[in-house]
KEFIRO-891518 format. One record per residue (C-alpha): residue number from 1; residue in one letter; x, z, y. Coordinates in steps of 0.02 Angstrom, whole numbers, always signed. Layout:
NUM,A,X,Z,Y
...
END
This chain:
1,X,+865,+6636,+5703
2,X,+788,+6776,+5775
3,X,+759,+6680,+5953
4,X,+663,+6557,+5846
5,X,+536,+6691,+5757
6,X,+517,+6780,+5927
7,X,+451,+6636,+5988
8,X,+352,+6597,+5843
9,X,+257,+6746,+5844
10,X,+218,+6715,+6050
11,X,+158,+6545,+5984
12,X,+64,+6638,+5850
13,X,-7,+6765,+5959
14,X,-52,+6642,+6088
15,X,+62,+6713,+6226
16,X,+154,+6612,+6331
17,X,+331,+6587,+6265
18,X,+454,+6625,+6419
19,X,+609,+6732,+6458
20,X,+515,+6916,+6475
21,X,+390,+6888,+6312
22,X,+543,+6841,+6209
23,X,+640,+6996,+6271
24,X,+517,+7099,+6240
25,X,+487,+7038,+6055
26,X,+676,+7054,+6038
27,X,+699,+7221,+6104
28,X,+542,+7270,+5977
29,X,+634,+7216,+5832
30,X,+788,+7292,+5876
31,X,+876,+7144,+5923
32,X,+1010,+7153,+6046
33,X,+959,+7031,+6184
34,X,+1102,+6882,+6239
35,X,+1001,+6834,+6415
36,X,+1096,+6657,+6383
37,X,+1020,+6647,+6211
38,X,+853,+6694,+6289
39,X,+848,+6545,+6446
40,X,+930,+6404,+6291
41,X,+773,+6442,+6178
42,X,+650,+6438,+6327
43,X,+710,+6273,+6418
44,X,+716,+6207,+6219
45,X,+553,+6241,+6179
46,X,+482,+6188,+6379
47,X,+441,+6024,+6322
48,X,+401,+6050,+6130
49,X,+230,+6026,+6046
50,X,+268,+6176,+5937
51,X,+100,+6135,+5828
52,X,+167,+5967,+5800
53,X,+347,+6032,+5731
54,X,+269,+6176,+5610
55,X,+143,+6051,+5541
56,X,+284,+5914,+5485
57,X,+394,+6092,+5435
58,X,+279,+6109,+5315
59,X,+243,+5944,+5241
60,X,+447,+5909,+5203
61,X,+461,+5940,+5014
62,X,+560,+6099,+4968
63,X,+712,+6077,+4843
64,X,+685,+6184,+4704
65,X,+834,+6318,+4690
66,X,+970,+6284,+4548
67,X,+944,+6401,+4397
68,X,+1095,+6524,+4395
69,X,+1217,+6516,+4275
70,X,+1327,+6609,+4182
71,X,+1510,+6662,+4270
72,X,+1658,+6741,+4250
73,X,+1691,+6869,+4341
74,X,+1861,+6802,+4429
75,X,+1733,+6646,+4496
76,X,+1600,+6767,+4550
77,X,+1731,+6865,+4665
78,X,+1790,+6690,+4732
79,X,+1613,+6644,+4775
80,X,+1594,+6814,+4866
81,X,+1725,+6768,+4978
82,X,+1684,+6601,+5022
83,X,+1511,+6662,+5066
84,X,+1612,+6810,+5175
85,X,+1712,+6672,+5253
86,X,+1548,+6581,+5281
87,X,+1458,+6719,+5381
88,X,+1598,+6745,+5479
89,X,+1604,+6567,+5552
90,X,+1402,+6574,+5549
91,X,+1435,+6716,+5712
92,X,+1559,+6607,+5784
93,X,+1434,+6495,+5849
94,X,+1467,+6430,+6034
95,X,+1316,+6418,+6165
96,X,+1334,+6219,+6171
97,X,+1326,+6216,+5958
98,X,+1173,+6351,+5971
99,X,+1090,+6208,+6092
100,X,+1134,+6056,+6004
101,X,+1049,+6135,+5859
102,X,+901,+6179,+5943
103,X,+902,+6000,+5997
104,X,+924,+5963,+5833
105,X,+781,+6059,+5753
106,X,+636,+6016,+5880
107,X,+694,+5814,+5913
108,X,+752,+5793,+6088
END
C-alpha cells in the first residue's frame, strides 16, 4: 500500500511518478525498497488517468462500520488469531497477485 501513497503524493506534488521519485519517497518514509515492487507500480500507473480514478474513489459510497458488540473473552482471543493468520497471508503476496491487483484497482 505504501507503493500506492508514494505515488500519490508525486501525483499530489506534481512530480513525475517514475522509478527514482518513488524510491526516494520510499526511502523517506522508511520503507524498505523491493526494486520489482517499484518498476510493477510504475508500468501500472504508465497509462492511468490518476485524476480520473481518485475522483470516482471518492464518489463510491462508504459502508458505515458495524457497531461493536459485546464478547466473551474465549471469542475475542479466536478473533485475534484469525486476524494473525490474516496478516500473515496478507505478506505472502506473490509479484503476479501484487499486479493483478493493481490491474484490478486502476481498470486495465
Amino acid at each position: 500500500m505504501e507503493y500506492i501513497y508514494a505515488s500519490l503524493v508525486l501525483y499530489a506534488a506534481g512530480k513525475e511518478i517514475n522509478e527514482e521519485n518513488l524510491k526516494k519517497i520510499l526511502e523517506a518514509a522508511g520503507v524498505e525498497v523491493d526494486e520489482a515492487r517499484v518498476k510493477a507500480v510504475v508500468a501500472a500507473l504508465k497509462n492511468i488517468n490518476i485524476d480520473e480514478v481518485v475522483k470516482s474513489a471518492t464518489a463510491m459510497p462508504v459502508a458505515p462500520a458495524a457497531a461493536p458488540a459485546a464478547a466473551p473473552a474465549a471469542a475475542e482471543e479466536k478473533k485475534e488469531e484469525e486476524e494473525e493468520k490474516a496478516e500473515e497471508k496478507k505478506e505472502e503476496v506473490s509479484e503476479e497477485q501484487l499486479a493483478a491487483g493493481l490491474e484490478s484497482l486502476f481498470g486495465f
